[in-house]
C-alpha positions as CSV (number, residue, x, y, z in Angstrom):
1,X,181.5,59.5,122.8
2,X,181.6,57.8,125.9
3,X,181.9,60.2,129.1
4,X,180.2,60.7,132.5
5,X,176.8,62.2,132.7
6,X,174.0,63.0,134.7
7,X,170.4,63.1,133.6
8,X,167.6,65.2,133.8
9,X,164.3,63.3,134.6
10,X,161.5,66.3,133.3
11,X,157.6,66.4,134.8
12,X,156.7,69.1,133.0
13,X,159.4,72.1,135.0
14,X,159.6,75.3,132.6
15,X,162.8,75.4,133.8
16,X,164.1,71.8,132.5
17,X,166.6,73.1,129.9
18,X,167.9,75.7,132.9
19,X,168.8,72.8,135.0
20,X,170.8,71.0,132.2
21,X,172.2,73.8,131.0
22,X,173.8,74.9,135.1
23,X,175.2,70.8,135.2
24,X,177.0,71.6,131.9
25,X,178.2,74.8,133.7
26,X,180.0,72.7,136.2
27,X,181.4,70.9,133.1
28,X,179.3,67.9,133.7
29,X,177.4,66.5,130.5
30,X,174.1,66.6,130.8
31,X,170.5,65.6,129.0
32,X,166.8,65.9,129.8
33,X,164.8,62.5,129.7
34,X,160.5,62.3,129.8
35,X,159.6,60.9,133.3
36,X,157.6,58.4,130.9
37,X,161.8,57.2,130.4
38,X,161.7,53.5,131.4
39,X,164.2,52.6,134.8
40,X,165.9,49.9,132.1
41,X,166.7,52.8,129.9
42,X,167.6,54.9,132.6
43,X,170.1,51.8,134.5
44,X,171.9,51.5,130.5
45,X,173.1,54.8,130.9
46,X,174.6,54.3,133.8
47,X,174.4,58.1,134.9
48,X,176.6,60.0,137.7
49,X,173.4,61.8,139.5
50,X,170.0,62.1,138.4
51,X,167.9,65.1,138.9
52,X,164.2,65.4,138.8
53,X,162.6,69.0,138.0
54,X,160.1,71.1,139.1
55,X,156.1,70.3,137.6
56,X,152.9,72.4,137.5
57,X,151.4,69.1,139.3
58,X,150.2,68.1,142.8
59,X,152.0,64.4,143.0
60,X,149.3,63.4,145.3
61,X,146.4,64.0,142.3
62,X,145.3,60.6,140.5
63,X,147.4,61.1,137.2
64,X,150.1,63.2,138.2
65,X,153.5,62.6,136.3
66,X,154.9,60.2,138.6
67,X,158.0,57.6,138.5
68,X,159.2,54.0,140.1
69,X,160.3,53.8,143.8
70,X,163.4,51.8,142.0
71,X,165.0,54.9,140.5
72,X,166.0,55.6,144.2
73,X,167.1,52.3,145.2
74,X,169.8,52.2,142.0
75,X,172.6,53.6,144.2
76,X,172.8,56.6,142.0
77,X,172.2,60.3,143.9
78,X,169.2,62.1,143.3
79,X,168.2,65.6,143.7
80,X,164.0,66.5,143.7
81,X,164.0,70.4,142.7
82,X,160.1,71.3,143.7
83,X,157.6,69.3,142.3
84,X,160.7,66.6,142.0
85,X,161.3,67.1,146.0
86,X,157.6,66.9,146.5
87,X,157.7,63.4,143.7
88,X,160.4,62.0,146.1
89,X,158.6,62.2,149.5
90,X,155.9,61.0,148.1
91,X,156.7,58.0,147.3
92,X,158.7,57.2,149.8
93,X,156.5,57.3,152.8
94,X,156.3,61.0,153.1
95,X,153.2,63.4,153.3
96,X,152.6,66.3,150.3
97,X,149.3,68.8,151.2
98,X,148.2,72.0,149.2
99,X,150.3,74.7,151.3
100,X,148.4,77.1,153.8
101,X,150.2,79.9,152.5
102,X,151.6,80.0,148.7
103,X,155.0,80.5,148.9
104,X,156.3,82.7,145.2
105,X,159.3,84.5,144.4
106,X,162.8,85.5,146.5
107,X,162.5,83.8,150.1
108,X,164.4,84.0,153.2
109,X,165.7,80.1,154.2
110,X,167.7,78.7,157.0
111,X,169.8,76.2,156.3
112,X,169.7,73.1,159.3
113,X,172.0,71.1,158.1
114,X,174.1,69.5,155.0
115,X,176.5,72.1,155.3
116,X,178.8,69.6,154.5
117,X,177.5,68.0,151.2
118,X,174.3,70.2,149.5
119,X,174.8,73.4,151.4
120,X,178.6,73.2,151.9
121,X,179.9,77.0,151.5
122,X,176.2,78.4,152.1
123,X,175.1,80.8,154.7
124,X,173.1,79.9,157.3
125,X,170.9,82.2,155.8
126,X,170.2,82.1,152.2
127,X,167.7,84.1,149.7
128,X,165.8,81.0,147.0
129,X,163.6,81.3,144.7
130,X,160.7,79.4,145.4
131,X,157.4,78.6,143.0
132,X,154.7,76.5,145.0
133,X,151.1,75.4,146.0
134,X,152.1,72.4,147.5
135,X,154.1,71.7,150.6
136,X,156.0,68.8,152.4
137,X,154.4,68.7,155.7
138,X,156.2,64.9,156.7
139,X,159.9,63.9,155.2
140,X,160.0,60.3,154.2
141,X,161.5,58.0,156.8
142,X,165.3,58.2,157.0
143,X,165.4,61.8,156.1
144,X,166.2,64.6,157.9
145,X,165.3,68.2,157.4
146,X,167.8,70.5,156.5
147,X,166.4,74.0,155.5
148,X,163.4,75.6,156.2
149,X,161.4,78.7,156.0
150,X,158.9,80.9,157.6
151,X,155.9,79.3,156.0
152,X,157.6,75.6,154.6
153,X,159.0,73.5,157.5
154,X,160.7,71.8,154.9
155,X,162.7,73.5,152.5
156,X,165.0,70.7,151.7
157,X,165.9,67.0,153.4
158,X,168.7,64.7,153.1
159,X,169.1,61.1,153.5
160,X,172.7,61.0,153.5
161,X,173.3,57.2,154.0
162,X,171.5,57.4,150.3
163,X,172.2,60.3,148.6
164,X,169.3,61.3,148.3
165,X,167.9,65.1,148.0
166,X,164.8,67.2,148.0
167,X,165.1,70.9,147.6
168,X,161.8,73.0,147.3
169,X,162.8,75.5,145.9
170,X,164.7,76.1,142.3
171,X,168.2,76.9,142.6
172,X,169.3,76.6,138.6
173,X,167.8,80.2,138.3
174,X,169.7,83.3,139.1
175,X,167.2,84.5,141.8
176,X,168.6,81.7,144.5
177,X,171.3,83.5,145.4
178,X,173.9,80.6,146.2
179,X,171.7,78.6,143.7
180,X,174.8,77.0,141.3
181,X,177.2,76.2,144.2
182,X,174.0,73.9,145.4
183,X,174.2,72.3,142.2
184,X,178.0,72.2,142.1
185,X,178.0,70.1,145.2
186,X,175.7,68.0,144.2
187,X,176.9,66.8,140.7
188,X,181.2,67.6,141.2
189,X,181.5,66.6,144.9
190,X,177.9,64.2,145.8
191,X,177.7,62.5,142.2
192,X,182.0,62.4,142.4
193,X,182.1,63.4,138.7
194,X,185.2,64.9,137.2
195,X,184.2,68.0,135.1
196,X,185.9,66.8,132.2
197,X,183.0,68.5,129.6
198,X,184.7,71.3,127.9
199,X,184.6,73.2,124.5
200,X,187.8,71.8,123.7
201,X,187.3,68.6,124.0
202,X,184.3,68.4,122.3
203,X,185.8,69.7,119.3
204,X,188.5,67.6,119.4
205,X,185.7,64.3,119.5
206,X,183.0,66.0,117.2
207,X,186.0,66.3,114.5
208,X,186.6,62.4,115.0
209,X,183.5,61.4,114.6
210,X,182.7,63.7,111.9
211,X,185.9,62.1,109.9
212,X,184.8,58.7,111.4
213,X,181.3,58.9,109.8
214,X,181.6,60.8,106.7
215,X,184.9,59.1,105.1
216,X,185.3,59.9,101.7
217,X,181.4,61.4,101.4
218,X,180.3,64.1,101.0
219,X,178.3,67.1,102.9
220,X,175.5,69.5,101.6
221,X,174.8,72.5,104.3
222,X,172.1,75.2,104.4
223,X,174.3,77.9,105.8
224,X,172.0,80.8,106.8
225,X,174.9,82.7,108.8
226,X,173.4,82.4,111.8
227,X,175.4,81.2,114.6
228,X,173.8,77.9,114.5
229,X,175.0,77.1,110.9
230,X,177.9,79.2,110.6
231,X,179.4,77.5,113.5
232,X,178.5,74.1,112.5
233,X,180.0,75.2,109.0
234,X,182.9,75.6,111.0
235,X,183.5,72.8,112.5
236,X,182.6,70.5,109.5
237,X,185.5,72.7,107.6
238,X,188.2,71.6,110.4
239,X,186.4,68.0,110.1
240,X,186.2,67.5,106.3
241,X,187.7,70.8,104.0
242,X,186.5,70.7,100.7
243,X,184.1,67.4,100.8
244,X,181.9,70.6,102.9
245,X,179.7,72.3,100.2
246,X,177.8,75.5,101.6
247,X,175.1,76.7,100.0
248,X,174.3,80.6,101.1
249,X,170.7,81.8,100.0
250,X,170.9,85.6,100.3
251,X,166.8,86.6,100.4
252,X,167.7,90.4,100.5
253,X,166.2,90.3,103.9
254,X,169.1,90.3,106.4
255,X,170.4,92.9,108.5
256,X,172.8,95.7,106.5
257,X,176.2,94.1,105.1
258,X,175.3,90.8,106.8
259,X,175.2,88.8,103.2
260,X,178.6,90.4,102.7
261,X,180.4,89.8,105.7
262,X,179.5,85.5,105.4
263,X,181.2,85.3,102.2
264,X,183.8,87.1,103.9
265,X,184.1,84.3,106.4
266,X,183.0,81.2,104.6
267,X,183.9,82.5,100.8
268,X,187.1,82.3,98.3
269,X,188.6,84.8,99.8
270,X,187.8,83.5,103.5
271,X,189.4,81.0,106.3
272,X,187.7,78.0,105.9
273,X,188.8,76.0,102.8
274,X,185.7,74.9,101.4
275,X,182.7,75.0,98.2
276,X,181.3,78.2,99.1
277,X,177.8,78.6,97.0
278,X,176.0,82.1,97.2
279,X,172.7,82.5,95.5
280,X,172.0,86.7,95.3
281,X,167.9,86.1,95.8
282,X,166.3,89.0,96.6
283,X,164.7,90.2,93.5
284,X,162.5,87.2,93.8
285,X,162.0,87.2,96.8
286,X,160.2,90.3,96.9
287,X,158.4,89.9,93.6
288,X,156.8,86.9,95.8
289,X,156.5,88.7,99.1
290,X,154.7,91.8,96.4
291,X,151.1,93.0,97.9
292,X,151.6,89.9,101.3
293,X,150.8,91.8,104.1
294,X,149.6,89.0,107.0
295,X,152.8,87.8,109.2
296,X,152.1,84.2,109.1
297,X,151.9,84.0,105.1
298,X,155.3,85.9,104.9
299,X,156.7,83.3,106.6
300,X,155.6,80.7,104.8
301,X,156.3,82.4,101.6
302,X,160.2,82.8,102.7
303,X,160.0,79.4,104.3
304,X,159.1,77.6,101.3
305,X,161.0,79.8,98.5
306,X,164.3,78.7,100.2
307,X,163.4,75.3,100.0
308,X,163.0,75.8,96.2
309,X,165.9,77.8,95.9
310,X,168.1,75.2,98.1
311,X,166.6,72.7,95.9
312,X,167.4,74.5,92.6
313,X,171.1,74.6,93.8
314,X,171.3,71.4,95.2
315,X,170.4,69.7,91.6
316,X,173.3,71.5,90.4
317,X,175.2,69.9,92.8
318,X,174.1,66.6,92.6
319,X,173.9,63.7,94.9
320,X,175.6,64.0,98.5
321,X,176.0,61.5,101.4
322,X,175.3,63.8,104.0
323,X,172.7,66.7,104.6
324,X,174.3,68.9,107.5
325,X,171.9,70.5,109.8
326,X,171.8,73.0,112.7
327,X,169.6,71.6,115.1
328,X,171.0,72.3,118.7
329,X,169.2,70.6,122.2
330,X,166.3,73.4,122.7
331,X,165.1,72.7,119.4
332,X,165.2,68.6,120.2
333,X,163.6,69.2,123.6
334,X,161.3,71.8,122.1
335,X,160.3,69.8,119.5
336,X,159.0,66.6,121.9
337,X,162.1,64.5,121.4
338,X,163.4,64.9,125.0
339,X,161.9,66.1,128.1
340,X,157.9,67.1,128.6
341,X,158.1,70.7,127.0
342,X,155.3,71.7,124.6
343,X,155.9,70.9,121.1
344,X,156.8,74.6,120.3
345,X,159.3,74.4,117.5
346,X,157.1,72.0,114.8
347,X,159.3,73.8,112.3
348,X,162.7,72.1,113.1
349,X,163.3,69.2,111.0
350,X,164.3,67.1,114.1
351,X,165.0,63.2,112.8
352,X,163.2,63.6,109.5
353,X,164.3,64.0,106.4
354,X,163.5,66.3,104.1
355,X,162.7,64.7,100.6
356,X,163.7,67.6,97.9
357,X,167.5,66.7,97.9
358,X,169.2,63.8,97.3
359,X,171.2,62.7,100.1
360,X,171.7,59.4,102.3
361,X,171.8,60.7,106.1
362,X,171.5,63.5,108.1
363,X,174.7,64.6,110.5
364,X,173.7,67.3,113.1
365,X,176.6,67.6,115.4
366,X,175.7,70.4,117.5
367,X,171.8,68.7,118.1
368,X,173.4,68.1,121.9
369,X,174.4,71.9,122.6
370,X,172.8,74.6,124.2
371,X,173.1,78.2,122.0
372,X,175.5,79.2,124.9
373,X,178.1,76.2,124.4
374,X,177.4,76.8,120.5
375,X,179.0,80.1,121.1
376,X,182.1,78.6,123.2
377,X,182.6,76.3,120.2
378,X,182.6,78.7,117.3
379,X,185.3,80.7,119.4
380,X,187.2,77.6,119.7
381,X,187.0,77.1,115.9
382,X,188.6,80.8,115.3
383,X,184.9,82.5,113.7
384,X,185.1,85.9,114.4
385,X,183.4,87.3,117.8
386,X,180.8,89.3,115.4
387,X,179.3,86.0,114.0
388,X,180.1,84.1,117.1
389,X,177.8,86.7,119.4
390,X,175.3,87.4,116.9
391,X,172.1,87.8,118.1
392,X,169.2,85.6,117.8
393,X,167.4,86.8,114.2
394,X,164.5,85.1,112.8
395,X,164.8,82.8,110.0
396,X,162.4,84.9,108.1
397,X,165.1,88.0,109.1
398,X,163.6,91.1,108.6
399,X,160.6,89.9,106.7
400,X,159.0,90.1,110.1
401,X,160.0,92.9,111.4
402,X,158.4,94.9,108.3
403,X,155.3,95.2,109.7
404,X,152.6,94.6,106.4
405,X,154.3,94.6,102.4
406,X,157.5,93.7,102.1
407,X,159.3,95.8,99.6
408,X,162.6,96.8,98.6
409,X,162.5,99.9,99.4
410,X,161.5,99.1,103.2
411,X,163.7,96.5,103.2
412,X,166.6,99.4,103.0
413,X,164.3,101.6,105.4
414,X,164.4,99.1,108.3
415,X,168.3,98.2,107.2
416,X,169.8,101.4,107.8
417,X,167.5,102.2,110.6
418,X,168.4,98.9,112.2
419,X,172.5,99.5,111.1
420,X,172.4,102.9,113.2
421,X,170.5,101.3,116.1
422,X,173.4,99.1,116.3
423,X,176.0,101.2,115.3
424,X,175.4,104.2,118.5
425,X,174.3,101.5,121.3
426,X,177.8,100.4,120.4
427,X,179.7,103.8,120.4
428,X,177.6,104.4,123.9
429,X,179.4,101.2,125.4
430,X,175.7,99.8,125.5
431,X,176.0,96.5,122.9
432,X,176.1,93.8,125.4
433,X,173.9,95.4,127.8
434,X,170.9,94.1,125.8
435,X,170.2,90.6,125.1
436,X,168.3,91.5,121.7
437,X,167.9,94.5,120.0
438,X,166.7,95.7,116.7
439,X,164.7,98.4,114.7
440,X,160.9,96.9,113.0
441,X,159.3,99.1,110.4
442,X,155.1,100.1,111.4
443,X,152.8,100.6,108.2
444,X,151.9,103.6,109.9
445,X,153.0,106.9,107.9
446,X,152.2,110.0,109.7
447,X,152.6,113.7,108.7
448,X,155.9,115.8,109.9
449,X,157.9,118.4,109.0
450,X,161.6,118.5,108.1
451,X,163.3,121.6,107.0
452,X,160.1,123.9,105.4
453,X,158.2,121.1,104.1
454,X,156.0,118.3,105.2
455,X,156.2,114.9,105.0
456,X,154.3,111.7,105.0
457,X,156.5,108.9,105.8
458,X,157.3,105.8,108.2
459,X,157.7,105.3,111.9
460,X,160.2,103.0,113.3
461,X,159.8,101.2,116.5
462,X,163.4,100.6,118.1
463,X,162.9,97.7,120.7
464,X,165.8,96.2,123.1
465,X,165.1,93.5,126.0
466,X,167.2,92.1,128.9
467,X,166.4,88.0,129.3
468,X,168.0,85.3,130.7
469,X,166.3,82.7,128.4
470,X,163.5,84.5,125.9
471,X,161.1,83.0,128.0
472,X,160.1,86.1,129.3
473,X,161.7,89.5,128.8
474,X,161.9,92.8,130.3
475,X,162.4,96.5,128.2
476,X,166.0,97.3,128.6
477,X,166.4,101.1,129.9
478,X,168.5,102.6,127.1
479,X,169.6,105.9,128.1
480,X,167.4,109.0,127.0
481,X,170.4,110.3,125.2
482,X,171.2,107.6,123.4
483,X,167.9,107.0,122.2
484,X,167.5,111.0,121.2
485,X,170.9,110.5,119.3
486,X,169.9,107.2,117.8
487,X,166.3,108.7,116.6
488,X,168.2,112.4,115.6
489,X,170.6,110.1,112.9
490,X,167.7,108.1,111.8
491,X,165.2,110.5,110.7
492,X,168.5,112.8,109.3
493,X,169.5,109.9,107.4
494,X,167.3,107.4,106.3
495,X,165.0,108.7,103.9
496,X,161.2,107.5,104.2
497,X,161.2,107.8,108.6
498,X,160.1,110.6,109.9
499,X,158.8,109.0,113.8
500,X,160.6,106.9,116.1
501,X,158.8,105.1,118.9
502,X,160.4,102.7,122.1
503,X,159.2,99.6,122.4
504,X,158.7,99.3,126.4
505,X,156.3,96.2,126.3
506,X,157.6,93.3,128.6
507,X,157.3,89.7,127.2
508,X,154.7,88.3,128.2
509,X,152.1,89.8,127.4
510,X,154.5,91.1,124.5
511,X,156.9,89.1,121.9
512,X,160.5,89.8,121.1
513,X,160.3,90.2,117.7
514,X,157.2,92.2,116.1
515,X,154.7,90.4,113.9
């Protein structure tokens, strides 16, 4: 699909896939490229604007992530966000020192100029987010400062003639107040793109290409009901009908109904006119997960039971052209295929392929997506908004969030404790407020008293965090009420609780899910 783009060049910013994904909010393509990306690569794609990101670097330190003078001679604007400004002056004639104050977290800037291109429609005045040791203490020659602040005497410059810009502080997060109209002038009105990436029209391509690549073949997906796979599932349905074989392995460890309501969308009796597989699992699942208590074994039991089971199905198949995955851009960039992130996903089968079915290629359609525009496709696609706004659940599902054993009869604990979680935060109006919420079983039984007798039974920890990226998360602050009506129903009504606790850890030092 050929279209207009602009690139991401990434030193090491933990904000890399933030920037990318505020471009593609101006409806500008966008992808995230290693600073080790060489300038020949870099001129064959021909991009509208290039932006360099923020770094945990000093760019004046022998082996610092640095880049060729020539990616500023190329004609092409550039934008240097922090350690990228810093990159920028640097090498082009500028001075970098270690700041005499530290300047972290929302900060008062005046803006000097380039009211008329960067800052165009911001006040002179401006709250930023900044993050930095270092400061620019000299622009490069031909710039000219345009904001500053009470402790950085440059908080951005310009060379206009070039179109070229260094901003020190990071306006892709939500803490820069004005922070995505910065970015909106420079890659609609600086880099002159047209904002022609939309939903629409990627479906309308992806379906194309789909048809284009697959002809008469046919596809094998793993379709966990996730949003990942159910939306690719979706969109290979519109591509390719019935040459689309899904195979559903229900592991008895999903959230309450949930095995129940993807048949209902993907089955016989469902939308999508496909080979709908489902394989009921969970007897043997939990005759392996029997006596397992240590997290990391659990998920390597589940892990590698659904390969067999996959496999088992897959034989009955027989031989397919294509093996459809769900891999979407964070687990590419977060798997060291793009950009400098850790290698934190090893997991995802990123470019390799697995070798216990038979099949020719892999198709991943979605591999260029972020989960946001995932969402905007499986709307376009007609899934319902239940499936399309699921929230994030481990591939292990509820495995984890049984803290020790994994038995059936905790499996239905945590299921209908987790069911009327859901079920009152959405009669209080409170489902969205949220980003993740869920209720995890302890294997700690304590003695109560219900009616004239006492008990010995479980505790459930209900947890819910606001985040803008899972990166780090805060506790949300569900209502007392709610959360007294939410543990009143649960102890009532699920038999085996008789504690509920409130998860108020932050991540860090906490995790979302419980292990």
């Amino acid at each position: 699909m050929n279209q207009e783009k602009v690139i991401v060049i990434d030193f090491g910013g933990q904000y890399n896939q933030l920037v990318a994904r505020r471009v593609r909010e101006c409806n500008v393509y966008c992808e995230i490229y290693s600073y080790r990306t060489p300038i020949e690569q870099i001129k064959e794609m021909n991009p509208k604007g290039i932006i360099l990101t923020g770094g945990p670097n000093s760019c004046y330190e022998e082996g610092a992530p640095t880049y060729t003078k020539e990616l500023f001679e190329l004609g092409i604007p550039v934008l240097g966000l922090c350690y990228g400004a810093q990159l920028m002056m640097h090498l082009l004639g500028g001075k970098v020192e270690k700041a005499p104050v530290r300047e972290y977290g929302k900060t008062e800037t005046v803006i000097d100029g380039g009211t008329d291109t960067l800052f165009a429609g911001v006040e002179k005045s401006t709250i930023v987010w900044m993050s930095h040791f270092d400061y620019i203490s000299k622009v490069a020659p031909d710039f000219d400062i345009i904001a500053h602040t009470a402790d950085s005497p440059v908080a951005a410059a310009a060379c206009e003639a070039k179109k070229l810009y260094a901003i020190q502080f990071h306006p892709e997060v939500l803490h820069t107040a004005r922070g995505k109209d910065i970015l909106f002038n420079f890659v609609r009105n600086i880099c002159a793109t047209a904002g022609e990436w939309k939903m629409d029209s990627f479906v309308e391509h992806t379906v194309a290409d789909i048809r284009e690549r697959v002809g008469s073949g046919k596809v094998l997906l793993a379709l966990s009901g996730g949003v990942d796979s159910s939306v690719l599932a979706a969109l290979l349905a519109k591509a390719i009908g019935k040459q689309l074989t899904c195979v559903f392995v229900d592991h008895g460890l999903l959230r309450k109904n949930e095995g129940d309501e993807v048949e209902g969308v993907f089955g016989p009796n469902g939308s999508f006119d496909i080979n709908f597989v489902r394989v009921n699992a969970a007897e043997r699942y939990y005759a392996k997960l029997a006596g397992v208590e240590e997290p990391e074994r659990k998920r390597k039991i589940i892990g590698e039971e659904f390969i067999r089971v996959f496999e088992e199905e897959a034989k009955k198949i027989g031989a397919v052209d294509f093996l459809a995955q769900g891999t979407i851009y964070p687990d590419v960039v977060e798997s060291g295929l793009g950009g400098e992130s850790v290698v934190i996903k090893s997991h995802h089968n990123v470019g390799g392929l697995p070798d216990y079915v038979d099949f020719k290629e892999i198709i991943e359609p979605l591999r260029n997506l972020f989960k946001d525009e995932v969402r905007k496709v499986g709307l376009e696609l007609g899934l319902p908004e239940y499936l399309v706004f699921r929230q994030p659940f481990p591939g292990p599902g509820l495995g984890i969030r049984i803290i020790g054993e994994v038995t059936a009869e905790k499996v239905r604990i945590v299921q209908d404790a987790d069911y009327i979680y859901r079920t009152e935060l959405a009669e209080a109006g409170l489902e969205k407020l949220p980003d993740q919420y869920f209720a995890a079983l302890t294997n700690m039984r304590s003695v109560g008293v219900m009616g004239d007798e006492r008990t010995y039974d479980y505790a459930v920890v209900l947890r819910a965090v606001e985040t803008v990226d899972f990166m780090t998360a805060e506790a949300s602050a569900i209502p007392f009420e709610v959360l007294q009506k939410v543990m009143s129903r649960i102890i009532n009504e699920v038999k085996g609780v008789n504690r509920i606790f409130y998860d108020l850890t932050s991540k860090p030092p906490g995790t979302v899910e419980m292990e």
